[in-house]
N, C-alpha and C positions, 0 to 999 in steps of 0.2 A: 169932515176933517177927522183924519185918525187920532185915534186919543193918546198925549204923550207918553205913556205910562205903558203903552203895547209896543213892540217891535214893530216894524214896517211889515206889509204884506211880503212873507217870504220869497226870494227868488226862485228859490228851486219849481213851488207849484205853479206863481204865473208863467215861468218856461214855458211847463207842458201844454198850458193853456194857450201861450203864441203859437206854438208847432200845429196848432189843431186846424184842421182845417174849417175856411170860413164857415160861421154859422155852426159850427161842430160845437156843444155847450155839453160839458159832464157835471152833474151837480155830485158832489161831496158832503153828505150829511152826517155828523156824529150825536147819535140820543145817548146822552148819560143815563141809565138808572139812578142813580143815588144808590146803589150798592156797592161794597168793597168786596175784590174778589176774597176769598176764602181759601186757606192753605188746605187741600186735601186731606194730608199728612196728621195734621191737629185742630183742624177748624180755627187757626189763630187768619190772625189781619196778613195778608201779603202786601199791605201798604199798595195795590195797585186798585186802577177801578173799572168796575164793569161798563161795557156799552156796544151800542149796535152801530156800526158801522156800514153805509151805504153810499155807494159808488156807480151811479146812472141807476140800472134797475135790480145791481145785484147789492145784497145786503147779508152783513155773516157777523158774529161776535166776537168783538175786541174787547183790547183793553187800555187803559189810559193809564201812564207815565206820567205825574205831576210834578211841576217844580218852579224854578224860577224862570220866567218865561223869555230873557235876554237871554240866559243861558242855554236853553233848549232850543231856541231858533238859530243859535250862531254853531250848534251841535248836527243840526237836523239835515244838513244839505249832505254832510256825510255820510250820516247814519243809514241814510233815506236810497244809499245808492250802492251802501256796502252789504255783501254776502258774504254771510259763511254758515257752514249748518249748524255751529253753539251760538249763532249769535240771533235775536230775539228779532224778527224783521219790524222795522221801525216805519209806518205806513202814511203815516201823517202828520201836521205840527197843528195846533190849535194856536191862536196866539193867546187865548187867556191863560197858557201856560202846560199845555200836556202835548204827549207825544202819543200819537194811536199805536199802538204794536201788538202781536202776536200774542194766543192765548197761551199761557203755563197754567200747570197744573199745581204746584205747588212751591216751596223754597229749598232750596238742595240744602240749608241746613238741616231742618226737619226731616228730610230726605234721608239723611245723613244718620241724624239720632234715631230713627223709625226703623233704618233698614238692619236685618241681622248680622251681625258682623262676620258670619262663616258665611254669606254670600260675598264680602268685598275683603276678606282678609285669609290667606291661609291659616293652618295651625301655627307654621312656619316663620308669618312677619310676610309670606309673599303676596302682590295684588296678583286680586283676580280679576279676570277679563274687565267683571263691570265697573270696579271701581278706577281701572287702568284705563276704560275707552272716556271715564270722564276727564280725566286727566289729559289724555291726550288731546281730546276735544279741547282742553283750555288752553292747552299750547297751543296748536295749530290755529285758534284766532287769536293768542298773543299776536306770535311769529307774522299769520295775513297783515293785522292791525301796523304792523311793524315795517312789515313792507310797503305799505301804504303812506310810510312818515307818522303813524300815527300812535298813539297809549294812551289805553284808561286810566284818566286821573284816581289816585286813592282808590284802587281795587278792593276790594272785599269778598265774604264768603256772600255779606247781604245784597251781592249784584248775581249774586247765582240764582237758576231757577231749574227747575226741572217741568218737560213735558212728555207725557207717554208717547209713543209712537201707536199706528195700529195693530201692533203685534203688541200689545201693551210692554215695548221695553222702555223703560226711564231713560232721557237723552237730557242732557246737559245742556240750558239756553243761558246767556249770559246778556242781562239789558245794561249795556253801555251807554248811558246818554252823556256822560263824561269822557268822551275821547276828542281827547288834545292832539294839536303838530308837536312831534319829538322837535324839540329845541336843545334848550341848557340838559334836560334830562338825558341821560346815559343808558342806551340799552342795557348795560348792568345790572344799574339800579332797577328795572323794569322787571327782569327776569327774577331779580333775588324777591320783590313783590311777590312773585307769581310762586316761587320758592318757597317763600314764608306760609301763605297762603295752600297750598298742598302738603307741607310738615305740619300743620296746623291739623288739616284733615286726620293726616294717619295717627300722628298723635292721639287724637280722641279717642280714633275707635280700637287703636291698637293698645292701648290703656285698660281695656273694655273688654278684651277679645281672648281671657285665658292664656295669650301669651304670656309665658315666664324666664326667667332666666335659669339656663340647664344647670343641674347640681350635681356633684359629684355623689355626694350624699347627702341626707336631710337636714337644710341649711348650710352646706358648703356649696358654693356657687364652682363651677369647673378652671381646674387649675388654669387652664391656657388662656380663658378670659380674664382671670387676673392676672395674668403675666401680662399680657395687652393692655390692661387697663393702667398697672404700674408702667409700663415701659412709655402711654401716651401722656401721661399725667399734665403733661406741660402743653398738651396745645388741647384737650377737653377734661370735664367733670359727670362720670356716669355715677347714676345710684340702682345697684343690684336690687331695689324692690320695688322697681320704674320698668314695667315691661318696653315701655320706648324708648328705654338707654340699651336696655339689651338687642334691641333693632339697630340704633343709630351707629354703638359699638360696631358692629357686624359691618353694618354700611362703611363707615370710616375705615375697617379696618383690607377691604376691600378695596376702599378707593386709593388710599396711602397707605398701599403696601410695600411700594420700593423704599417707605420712610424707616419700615419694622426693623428692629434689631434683628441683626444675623441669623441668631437661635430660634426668632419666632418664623423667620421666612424658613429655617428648615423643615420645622415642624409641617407649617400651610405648603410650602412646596411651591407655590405658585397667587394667583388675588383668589383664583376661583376657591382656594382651600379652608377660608371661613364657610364659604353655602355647603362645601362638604360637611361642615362641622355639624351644621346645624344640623342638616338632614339626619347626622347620625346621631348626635342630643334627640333629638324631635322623635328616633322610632326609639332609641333606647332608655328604657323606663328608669326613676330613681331605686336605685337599691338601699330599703332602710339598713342600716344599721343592729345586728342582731342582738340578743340580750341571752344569756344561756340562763338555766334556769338556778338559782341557788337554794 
């Protein structure tokens, strides 16, 4: 008799196991080490755990997903069936409470703090390729997960993970063992998640990254960004010694440019006429101040 305190035998694996033909027998074996994997990045805990996973007579290196074991089995039939290439292939459910899935290599936060910032950030405030393909990558299995009926509960940076490719490039895996049926939730609310969650990124590293705000001269910040910043005052708060107000400024002023005073759309000309601005801030150096001699 099964013990109450364990979920029932999953349906998804006895499925496979009816489909098989007579006398057809796959045995499924998972050996725990007792080892937690290790973050690449810093040798810190990835809160995941080592183990060997074997499937008839072939055998390869997983890893275990632990938690509360009602909730990972009523996860698993999904997980177990969904593709996408950020997302962590979820290979089996233990009922004492873990999910067998795919090796990473480390935590995209560490990932994150480890990597130099002139590989994922222009001089500029622009993403480069590799910080832009992870991004993408997190949309694109939003967006699948979405079309499926389906979002991760309480998304996090700490659901992120990274695994090298053979070309050793860093590729974004995301282990969702918390995705819900979209009900009462609002695609909105999902996106701005996911929103929060990538402002969060640039923020850090763009704080980090020698971006400044351009000056007319040493300590005057350029006249035209405080005319935008007086003329916005009412629907944001920047501070000129916050290299990621001087980003978001630029961003805002771009996205609600039809909202600009008059004066400020003559000057920009057009939205594109802030990234003019910058590029020309960005090659044109500060001119000190001269002092003659007395």
């Amino acid at each position: 008799m099964a013990s109450p305190s364990l979920p029932p035998p999953f349906p998804g694996i006895m499925e496979v196991y009816r489909n098989l033909p007579p006398h057809f027998i796959v045995e499924c074996k998972v050996s725990e080490s007792g080892q937690r994997a290790v973050d690449m990045f810093d040798g810190g805990d990835m809160k995941l755990h080592c183990c060997a996973y074997k499937v008839g007579p072939i055998e390869a290196q997983r890893m275990l997903k632990k938690g509360s074991a009602t909730k990972l089995a009523s996860s698993y039939l999904f997980l177990s069936s969904f593709c996408h290439p950020a997302a962590c292939s979820v290979e089996n459910y233990m009922i004492s409470g873990a999910l067998v899935v795919s090796c990473v290599d480390g935590t995209f936060r560490k990932w994150l703090m480890n990597t130099p910032v002139t590989d994922l950030i222009s001089p500029e405030g622009h993403l480069l390729p590799l910080l832009r393909d992870m991004i993408t990558s997190l949309v694109g299995l939003v967006e699948s997960l979405l079309n499926h009926g389906k979002y991760i509960e309480n998304l996090t940076i700490n659901d992120l993970y990274i695994k090298y490719t053979c070309g050793h490039q860093p590729k974004l895996q995301v282990l969702h063992e918390n995705a819900q049926s979209v009900t009462e939730v609002k695609p909105d609310e999902i996106w701005g998640n996911v929103r929060n969650i990538v402002e969060r990124w640039m923020m850090s590293k763009i704080n980090g990254s020698g971006v400044q705000w351009p000056e007319e001269s040493k300590g005057v910040v350029e006249p035209l960004l405080t005319s935008i910043i007086a003329a916005t005052s009412n629907r944001a708060i920047y501070n000129t010694t916050i290299p990621w107000d001087y980003i978001r400024l630029c961003k805002n002023t771009y996205k609600h440019f039809d909202e600009l005073p008059d004066q400020l759309k003559d000057v920009l000309e057009d939205c594109n006429g802030i990234i003019r601005k910058m590029d020309e801030w960005e090659s044109d150096p500060v001119i000190e101040p001269r002092t003659e001699n007395m």
